[in-house]
N, C-alpha and C positions, 0 to 999 in steps of 0.2 A: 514199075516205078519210072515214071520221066527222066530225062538227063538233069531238068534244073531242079526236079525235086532229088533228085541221088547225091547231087552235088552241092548246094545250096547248105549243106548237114557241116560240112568242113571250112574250118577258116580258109579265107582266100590263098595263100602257100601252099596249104594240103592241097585244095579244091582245082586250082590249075597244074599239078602234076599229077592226079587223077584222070582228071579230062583226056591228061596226055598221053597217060597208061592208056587209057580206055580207045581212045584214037588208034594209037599203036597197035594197038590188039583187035581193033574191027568190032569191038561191039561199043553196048551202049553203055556209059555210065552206072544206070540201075540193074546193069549184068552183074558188074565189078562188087556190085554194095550187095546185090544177092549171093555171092561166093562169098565175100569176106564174111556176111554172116552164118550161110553155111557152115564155113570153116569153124568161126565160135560153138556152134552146134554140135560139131563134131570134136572139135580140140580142148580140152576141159582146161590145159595149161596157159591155150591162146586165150581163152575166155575170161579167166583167173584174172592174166596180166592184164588184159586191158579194162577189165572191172576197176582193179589195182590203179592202173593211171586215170582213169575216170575220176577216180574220187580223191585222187592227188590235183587233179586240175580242177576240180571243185574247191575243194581246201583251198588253195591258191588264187581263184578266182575269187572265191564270196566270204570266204570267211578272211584272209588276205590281204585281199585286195590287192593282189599282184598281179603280174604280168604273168601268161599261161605258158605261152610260146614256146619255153623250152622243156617246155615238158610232155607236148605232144609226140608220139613214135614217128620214127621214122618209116615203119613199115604204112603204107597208106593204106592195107586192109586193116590193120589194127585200128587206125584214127579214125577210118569208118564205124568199127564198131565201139570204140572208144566217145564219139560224137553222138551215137544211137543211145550208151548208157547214160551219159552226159545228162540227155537231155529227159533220161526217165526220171535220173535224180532228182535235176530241176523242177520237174512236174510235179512230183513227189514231198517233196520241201514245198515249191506253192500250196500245195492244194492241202499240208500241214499247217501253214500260216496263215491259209484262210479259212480252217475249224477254227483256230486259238484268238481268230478276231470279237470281237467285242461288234454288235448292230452296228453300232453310231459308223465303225469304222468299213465293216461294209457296204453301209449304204455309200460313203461317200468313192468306194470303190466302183459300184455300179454305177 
């Protein structure tokens, strides 16, 4: 994984104290988001909770329509993999709402 693709995953706050972890420590970016997902792999309680805030910061973001911010972990391997489930939900929920489309409103999607 590239640095701006490892990093690019985290709002801009996570994403430059990342960078700066990753700096700090001599590797690259896509090292740091390879371990923290490791770690969910292996830690079923890590993986729990950060499912757990995924889908609180979803709630909050689309159904909400609030402000995420404070709801992101402070651990920045966590919001790594918190940002990864994020975005399967996301995918998830689209590709839900574009079965339950009607033509007319496809086409004007395409």
């Amino acid at each position: 994984m590239r640095a701006d693709e490892a990093t690019c995953i985290l709002p801009r706050p996570k994403r430059l104290q990342f960078e700066a972890q990753a700096a700090k420590r001599g590797v690259e970016p896509g090292e740091l988001v390879m371990r923290a997902l490791k770690r969910a792999a292996k830690d079923r309680a890590f993986a729990d909770c950060a499912f757990s805030r995924a889908q609180e910061i979803f709630a909050s973001r689309y159904l909400e329509h609030q402000n995420d911010w404070h709801l992101w972990p402070k651990s920045l391997n966590k919001s790594v993999v918190v940002r990864i489930l994020l975005n399967a939900i996301e995918e998830q929920i689209g590709e839900e709402e574009l079965l339950e489309m009607r033509q007319e409103e496809l086409d004007a999607v395409e």
